[in-house]
C-alpha positions in Angstrom: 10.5 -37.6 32.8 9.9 -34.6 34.8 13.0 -32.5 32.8 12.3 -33.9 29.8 8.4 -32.4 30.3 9.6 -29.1 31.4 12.4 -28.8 28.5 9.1 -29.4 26.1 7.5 -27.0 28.0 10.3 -24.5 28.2 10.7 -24.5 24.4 6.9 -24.2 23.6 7.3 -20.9 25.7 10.4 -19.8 23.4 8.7 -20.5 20.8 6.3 -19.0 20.7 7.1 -16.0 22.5 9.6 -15.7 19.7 6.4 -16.0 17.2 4.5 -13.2 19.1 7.3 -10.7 19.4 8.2 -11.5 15.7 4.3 -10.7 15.0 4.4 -7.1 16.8 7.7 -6.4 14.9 5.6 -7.1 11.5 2.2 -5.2 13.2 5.3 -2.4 14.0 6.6 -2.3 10.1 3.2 -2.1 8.5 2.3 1.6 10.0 5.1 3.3 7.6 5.8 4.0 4.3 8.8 5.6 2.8 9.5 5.3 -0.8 12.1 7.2 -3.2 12.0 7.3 -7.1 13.7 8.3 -9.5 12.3 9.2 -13.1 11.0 12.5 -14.9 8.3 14.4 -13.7 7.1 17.6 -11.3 4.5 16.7 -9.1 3.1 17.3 -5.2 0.2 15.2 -3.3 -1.5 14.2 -0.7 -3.9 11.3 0.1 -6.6 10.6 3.3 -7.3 7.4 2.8 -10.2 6.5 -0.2 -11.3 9.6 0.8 -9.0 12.0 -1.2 -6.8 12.0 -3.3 -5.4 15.4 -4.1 -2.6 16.3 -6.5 -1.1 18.7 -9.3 1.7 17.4 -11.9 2.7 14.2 -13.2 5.8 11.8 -12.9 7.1 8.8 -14.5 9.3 6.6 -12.3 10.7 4.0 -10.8 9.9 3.9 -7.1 11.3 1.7 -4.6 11.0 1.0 -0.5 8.8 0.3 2.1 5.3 0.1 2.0 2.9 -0.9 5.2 5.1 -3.7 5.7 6.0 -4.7 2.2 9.0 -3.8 0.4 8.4 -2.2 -3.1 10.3 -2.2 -6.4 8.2 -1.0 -9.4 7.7 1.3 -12.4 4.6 4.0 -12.1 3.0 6.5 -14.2 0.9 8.9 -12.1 -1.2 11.9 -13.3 -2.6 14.7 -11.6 -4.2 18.0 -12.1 -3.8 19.0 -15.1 -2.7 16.3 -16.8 -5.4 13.7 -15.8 -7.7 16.2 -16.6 -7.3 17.1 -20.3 -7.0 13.1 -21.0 -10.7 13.3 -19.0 -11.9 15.9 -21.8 -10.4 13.8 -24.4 -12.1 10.5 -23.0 -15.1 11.7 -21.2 -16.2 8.0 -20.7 -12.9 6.8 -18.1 -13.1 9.9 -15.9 -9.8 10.5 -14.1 -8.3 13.3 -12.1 -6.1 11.0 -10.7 -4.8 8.2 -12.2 -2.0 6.0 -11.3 -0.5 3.0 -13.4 1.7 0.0 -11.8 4.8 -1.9 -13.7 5.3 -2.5 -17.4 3.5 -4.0 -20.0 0.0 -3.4 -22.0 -1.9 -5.0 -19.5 -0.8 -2.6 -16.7 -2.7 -2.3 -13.5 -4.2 0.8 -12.7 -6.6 2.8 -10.7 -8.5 5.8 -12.0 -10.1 7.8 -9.7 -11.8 11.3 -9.0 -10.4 13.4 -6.2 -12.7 13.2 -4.0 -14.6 9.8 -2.8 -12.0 7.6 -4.9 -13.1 4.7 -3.0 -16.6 5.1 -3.9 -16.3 6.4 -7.9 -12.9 4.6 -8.8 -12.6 2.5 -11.8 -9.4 1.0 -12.9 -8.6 -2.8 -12.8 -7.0 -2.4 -9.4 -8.4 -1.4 -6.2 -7.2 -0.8 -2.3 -7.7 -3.9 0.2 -9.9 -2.7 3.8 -6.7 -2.6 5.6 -5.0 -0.1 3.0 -8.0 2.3 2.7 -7.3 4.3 5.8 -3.5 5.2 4.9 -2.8 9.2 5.2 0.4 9.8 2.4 2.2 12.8 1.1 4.5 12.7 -1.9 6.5 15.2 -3.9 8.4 14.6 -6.8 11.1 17.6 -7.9 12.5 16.5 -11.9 14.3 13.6 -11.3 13.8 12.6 -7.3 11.0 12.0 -5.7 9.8 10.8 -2.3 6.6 9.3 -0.6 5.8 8.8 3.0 3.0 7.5 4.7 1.3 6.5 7.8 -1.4 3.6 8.2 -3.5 4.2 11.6 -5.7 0.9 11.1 -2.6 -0.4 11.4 -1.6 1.4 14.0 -4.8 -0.1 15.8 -3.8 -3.6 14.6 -0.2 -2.8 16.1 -1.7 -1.7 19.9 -4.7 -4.4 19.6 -2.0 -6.9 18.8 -0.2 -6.4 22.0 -3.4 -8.1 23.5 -3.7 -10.6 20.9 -6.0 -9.7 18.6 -5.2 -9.6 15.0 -7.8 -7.0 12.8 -5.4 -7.3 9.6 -5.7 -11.2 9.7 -1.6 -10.9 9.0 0.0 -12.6 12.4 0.2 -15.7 10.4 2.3 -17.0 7.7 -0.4 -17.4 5.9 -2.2 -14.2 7.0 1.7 -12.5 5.8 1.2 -14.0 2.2 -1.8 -12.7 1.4 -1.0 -8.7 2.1 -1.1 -6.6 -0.7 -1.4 -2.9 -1.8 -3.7 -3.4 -4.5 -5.4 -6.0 -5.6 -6.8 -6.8 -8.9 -10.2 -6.3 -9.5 -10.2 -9.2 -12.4 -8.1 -12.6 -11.7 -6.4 -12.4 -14.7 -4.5 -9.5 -13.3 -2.9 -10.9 -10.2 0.0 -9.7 -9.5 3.2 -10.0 -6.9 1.4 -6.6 -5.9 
């Protein structure tokens, strides 16, 4: 009975030691991003969070990669400076120096912003979860190849607090996992796999 108790007890440990080094290897994926596309366009930015998003040019690609712990694969149309700012004159009533459209369709999600306080003036049918809000990214895209990169640090604090067991971006569990997302719909009729 005694090695059948400590066998149960053995494998509990296993277990879920296996479940809370798995968890920091997640915590560890979701500080980066690192993107390529391919497409047409000539455009350079930058982006501090909700707090800026600064750009010139325009692109229309298909991107793929990694993004704060979520692998990517999608169409986007992305305007800057001045692009985004003569369709602005021409539609005074959706403001957008910066505007950004996800995947195919009529119904595509998007987010329109200004460049500065995005979080705060943004309108669009998609919008940045809490955990997302804080990621610093610079992008650049050169004709036909472009890359982003990106570093999250509230997930960085996630990653280091997670080491002591506590979980700020609710995503140690399964469920917690499932739920992650880089935008998320501001209407329910346009959820996505986003």
């Amino acid at each position: 009975m005694k090695k059948v108790i400590l066998a149960a007890a053995t494998a509990a440990s296993l277990l879920s030691g296996c479940a809370y080094f798995g968890a920091r290897a997640r915590d560890l994926g979701d500080i980066v991003r690192l993107e390529g596309s391919l497409g047409v366009g000539l455009q350079a930015n930058v982006n501090a969070g909700e707090l800026l998003h600064l750009g010139i040019g325009s692109r229309r690609c298909k991107s793929a990669g990694w993004a704060y712990g979520l692998s990517t694969s999608e169409r986007r149309v992305e305007d800057h400076f001045p692009l985004s700012y003569v369709a602005t004159i021409l539609n005074p009533d959706v403001a957008a120096l910066h505007t950004l459209k996800i995947g195919d369709g009529p119904e595509q999600p998007q987010h329109r912003c200004p460049m500065v306080a995005p979080g705060a003036f943004s309108s669009g049918t998609v919008h940045k979860p809490a955990m997302q809000f804080w990621n610093i990214e610079a992008g650049v895209m050169l004709v036909g190849v472009g890359v982003e990169a990106g570093v999250n640090p509230a997930e960085l604090v996630d990653f280091i607090l997670g080491i002591f067991g506590l979980d700020i971006a609710g995503d140690d569990s399964r469920e917690g996992r499932a739920r992650r997302r880089l935008w998320v719909p501001d209407e329910p009729a346009l959820l996505s796999e986003r």
